[in-house]
C-alpha positions as CSV (number, residue, x, y, z in Angstrom):
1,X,0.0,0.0,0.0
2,X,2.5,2.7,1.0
3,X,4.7,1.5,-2.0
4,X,2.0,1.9,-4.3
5,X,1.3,5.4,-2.7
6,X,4.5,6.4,-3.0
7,X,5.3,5.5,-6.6
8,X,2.0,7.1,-7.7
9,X,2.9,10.6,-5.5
10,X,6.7,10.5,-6.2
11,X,6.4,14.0,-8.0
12,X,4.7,15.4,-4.9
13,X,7.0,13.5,-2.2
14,X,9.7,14.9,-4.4
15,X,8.4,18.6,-4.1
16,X,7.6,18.4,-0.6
17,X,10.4,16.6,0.9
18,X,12.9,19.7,1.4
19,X,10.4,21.6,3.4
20,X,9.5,18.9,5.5
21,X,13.0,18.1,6.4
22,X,13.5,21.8,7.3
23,X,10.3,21.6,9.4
24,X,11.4,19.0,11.3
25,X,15.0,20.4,11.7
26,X,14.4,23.5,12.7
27,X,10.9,23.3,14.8
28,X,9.9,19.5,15.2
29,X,13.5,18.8,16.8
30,X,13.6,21.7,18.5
31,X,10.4,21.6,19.9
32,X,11.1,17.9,21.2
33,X,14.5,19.3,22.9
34,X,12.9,21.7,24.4
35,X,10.0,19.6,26.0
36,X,12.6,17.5,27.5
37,X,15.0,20.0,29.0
38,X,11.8,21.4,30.7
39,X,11.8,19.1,33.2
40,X,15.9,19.9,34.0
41,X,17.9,22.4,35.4
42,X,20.0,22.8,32.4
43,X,21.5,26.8,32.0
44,X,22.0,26.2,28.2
45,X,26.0,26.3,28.5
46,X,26.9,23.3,30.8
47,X,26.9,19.4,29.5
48,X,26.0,18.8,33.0
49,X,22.2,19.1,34.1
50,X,19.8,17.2,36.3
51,X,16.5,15.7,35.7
52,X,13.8,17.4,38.1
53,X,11.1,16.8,37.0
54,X,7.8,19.4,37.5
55,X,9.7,21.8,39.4
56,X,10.3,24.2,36.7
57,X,6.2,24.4,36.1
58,X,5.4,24.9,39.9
59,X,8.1,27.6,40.1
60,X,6.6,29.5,36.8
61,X,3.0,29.6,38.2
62,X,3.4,29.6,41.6
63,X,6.5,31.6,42.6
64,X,7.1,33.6,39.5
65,X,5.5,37.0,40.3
66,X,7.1,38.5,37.0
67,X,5.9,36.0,35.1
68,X,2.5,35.9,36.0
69,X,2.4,39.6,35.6
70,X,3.5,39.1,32.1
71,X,0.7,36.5,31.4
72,X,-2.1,39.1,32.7
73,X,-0.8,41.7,30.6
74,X,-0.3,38.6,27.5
75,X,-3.8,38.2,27.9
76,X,-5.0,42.2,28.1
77,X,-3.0,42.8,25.0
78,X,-4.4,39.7,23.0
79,X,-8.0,40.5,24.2
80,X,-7.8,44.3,22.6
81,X,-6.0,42.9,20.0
82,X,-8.6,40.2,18.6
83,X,-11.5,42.7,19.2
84,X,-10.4,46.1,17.8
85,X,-8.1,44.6,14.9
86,X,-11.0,42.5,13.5
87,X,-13.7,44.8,14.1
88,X,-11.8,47.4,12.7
89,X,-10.8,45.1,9.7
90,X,-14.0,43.9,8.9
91,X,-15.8,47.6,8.9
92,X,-13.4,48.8,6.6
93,X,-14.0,46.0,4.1
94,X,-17.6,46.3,4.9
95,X,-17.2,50.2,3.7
96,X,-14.8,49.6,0.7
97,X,-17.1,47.1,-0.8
98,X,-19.7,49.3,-0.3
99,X,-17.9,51.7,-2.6
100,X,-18.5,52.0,-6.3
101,X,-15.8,53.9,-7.4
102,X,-12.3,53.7,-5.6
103,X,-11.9,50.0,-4.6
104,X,-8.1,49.4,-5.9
105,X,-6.7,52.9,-3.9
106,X,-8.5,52.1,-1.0
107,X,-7.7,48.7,-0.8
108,X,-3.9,49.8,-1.1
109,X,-3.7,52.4,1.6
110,X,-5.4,50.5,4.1
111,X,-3.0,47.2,3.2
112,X,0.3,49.3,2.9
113,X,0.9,49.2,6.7
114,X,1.1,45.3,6.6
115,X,3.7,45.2,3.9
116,X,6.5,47.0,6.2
117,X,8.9,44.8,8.5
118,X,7.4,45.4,11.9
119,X,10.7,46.3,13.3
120,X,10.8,49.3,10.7
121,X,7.6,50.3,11.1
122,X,7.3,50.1,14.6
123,X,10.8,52.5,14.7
124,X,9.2,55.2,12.5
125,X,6.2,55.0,15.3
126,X,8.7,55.6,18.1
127,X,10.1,58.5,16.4
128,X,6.5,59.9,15.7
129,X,6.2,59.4,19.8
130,X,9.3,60.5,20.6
131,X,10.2,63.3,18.2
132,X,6.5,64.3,16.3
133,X,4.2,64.7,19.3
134,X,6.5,66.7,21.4
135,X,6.7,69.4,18.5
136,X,3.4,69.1,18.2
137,X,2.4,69.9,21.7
138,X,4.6,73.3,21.7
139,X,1.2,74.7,20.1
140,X,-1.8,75.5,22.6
141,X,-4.3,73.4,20.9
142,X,-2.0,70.3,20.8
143,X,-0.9,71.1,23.8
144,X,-2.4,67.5,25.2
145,X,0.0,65.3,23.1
146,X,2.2,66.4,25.7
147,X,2.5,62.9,27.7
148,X,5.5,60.1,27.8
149,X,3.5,58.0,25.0
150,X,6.3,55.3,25.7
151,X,7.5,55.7,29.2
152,X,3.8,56.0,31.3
153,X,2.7,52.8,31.8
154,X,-0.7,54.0,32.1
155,X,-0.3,55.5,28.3
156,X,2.0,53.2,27.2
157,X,-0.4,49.9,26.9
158,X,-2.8,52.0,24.1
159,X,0.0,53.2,22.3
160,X,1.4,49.4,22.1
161,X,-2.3,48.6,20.9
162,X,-2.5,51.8,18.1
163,X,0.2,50.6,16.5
164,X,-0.7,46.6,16.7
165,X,-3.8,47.7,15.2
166,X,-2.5,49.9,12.5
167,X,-0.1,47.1,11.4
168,X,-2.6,44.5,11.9
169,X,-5.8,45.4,9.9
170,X,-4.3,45.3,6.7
171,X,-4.3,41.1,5.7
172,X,-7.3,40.7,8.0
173,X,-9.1,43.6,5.8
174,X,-8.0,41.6,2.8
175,X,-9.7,37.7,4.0
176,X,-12.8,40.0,5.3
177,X,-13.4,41.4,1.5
178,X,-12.8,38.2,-0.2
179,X,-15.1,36.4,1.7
180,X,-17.8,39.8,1.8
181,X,-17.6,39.2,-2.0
182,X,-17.8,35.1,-2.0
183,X,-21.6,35.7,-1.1
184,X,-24.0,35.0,-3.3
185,X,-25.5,38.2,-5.3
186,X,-29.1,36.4,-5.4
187,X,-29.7,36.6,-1.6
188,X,-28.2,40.2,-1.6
189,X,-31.0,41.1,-4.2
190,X,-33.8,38.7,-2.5
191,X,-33.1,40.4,0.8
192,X,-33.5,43.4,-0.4
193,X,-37.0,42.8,-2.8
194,X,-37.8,41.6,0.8
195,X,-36.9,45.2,2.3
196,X,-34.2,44.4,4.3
197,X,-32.5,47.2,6.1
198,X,-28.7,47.5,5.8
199,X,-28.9,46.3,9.6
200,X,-31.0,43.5,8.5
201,X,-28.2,42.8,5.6
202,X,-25.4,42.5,7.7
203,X,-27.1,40.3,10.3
204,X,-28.6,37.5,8.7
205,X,-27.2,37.1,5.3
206,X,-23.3,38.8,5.7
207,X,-21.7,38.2,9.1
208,X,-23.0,34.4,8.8
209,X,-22.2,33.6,5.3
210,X,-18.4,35.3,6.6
211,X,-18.2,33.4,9.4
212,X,-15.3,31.3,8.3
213,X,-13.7,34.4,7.4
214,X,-14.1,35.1,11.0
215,X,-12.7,31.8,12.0
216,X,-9.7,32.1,10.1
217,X,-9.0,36.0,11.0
218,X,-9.3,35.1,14.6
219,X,-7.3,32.3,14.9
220,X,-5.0,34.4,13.2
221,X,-4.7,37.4,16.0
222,X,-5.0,34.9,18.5
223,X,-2.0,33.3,17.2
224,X,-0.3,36.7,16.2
225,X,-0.6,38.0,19.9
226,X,0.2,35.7,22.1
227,X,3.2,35.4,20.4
228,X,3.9,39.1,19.7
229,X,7.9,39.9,20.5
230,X,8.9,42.2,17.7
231,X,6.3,45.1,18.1
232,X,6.8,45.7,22.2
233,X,10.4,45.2,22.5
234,X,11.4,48.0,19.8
235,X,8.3,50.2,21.5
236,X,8.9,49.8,24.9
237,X,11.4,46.8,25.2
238,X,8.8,45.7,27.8
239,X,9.2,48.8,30.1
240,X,8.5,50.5,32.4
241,X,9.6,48.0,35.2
242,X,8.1,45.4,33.3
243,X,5.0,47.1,32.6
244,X,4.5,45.7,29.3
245,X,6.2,42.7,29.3
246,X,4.8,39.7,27.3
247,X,5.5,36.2,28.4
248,X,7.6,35.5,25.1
249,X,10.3,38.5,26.4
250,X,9.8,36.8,30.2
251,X,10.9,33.7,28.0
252,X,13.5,35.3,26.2
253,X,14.9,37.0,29.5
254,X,14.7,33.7,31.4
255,X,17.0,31.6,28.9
256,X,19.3,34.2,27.6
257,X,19.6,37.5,28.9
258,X,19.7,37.8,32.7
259,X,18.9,34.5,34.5
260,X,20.5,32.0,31.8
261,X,18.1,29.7,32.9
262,X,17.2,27.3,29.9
263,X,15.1,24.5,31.1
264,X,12.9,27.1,33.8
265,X,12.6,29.0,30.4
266,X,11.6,26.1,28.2
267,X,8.7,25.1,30.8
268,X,7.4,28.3,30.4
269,X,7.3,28.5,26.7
270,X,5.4,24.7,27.4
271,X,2.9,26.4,29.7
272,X,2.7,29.4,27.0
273,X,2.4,26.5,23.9
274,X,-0.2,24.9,26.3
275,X,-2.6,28.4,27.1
276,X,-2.6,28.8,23.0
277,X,-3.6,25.3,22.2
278,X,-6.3,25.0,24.6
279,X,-8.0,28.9,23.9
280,X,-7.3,27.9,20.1
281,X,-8.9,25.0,20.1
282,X,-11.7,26.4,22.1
283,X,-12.5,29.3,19.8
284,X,-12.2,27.2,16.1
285,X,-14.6,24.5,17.9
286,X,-16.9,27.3,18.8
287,X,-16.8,29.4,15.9
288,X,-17.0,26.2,13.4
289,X,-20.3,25.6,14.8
290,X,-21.3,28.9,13.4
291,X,-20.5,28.7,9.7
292,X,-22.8,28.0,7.4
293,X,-22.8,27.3,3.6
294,X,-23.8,30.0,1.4
């Protein structure tokens, strides 16, 4: 059976076989090491290490104060992330579609953030918080930009979250307007013989013939944000004291920067693998439920 499968897919086998070998270099292997030295003491430099078993994982949730502090503020970022990137996605591909004229230009200023680096872009935002808003708020009416965008820790968070947002929208924008225009034009036209409001529209014949669109752009941010590193280290490299530190930089810190800790750090990139599975898993299960074929 598996010869005969082979010799009829050799082609295919052929063509896939390189990246599968890389994927299972460079993240199945990995990923397998990495479950094993969580349950040692190993500091990433020494041959020698011990075998402790859950230690590491009782340590990270019970006696870790920073990094429960960075899963709290994980899940406050991801939480205003998922709402206002989709929401604010799916409105503007709502509105574009709605337009006659204008589709193309629209489409491509609103997508434009997502095709810079993140580090670039997010470097060009520091300098607009750094540099543009103090200038700005040397005039009376501005005079309200005057705040530490970066350094306050009470202003720093939504400032994190405007420029997640203004990166983000962009590909999300782009799945919400190819589903908006995979529906059907005869219900559109039998809903509205019917006299169905715009309200009525969007209710019962858009957001559920989109709602795999909804699955998928989810899933997306979910994934996205709990795993966000880039954006927050070159804004606020997780300051003030820690303020806005995300459990991938409490990782990061752990293993390599301060501590040099590798197997305490490898059991909490377990426990952050674990939280993403489970709320993944949860929300495509519930969300499936809700599609429905056009």
């Amino acid at each position: 059976m598996l010869k005969r499968l082979a010799k009829d897919h050799t082609s295919l086998i052929l063509f896939v076989l390189p990246a599968f070998i890389l994927y299972v270099i460079f993240l199945v292997i990995p990923m397998l090491q990495g479950s094993y030295y969580s349950f040692t003491n190993w500091d990433g430099l020494n041959k020698h290490y011990s075998f402790i078993g859950i230690e590491n994982f009782i340590e990270a949730i019970r006696d870790d104060a920073n990094f429960r502090s960075s899963i709290v503020f994980t899940a406050k970022y991801v939480l205003f992330a998922v709402v206002f990137q989709n929401a604010i996605a799916l409105l503007l591909a709502l509105m574009i579609e709605s337009q006659s004229k204008g589709k193309g230009w629209l489409r491509t200023i609103f997508f434009m953030p997502s095709m810079l680096s993140i580090i670039i872009s997010t470097f060009m935002w520091v300098f607009v918080f750094t540099k543009v808003m103090p200038a700005l708020s040397k005039y009376a009416v501005l005079k309200f930009l005057d705040i530490s965008w970066l350094g306050d820790p009470n202003v720093s968070f939504f400032t994190i979250m405007l420029v997640s947002v203004w990166g983000g929208i962009g590909t999300l924008m782009i799945i919400y307007m190819s589903a908006i225009q995979g529906i059907p034009m005869h219900l559109k036209e039998a809903a509205i013989i019917d006299g169905a409001k715009p309200y009525h529209m969007l209710r019962y014949i858009t957001l559920p013939l989109i709602a795999h669109a909804l699955t998928i752009c989810i899933f997306l941010t979910l994934n996205n944000s709990f795993k966000v590193y880039d954006l927050i280290y070159a804004l606020t490299g997780g300051g003030p004291a820690r303020a806005t530190q995300v459990i991938s930089m409490n990782i990061l810190e752990e293993a390599y920067q301060r501590n040099f800790r590798y197997g305490y750090a490898s059991a909490k990139a377990i426990i952050l693998f674990l939280i993403i599975l489970v709320i993944t898993l949860i929300q495509v299960s519930v969300m499936k439920k809700r599609e429905v074929e056009a």
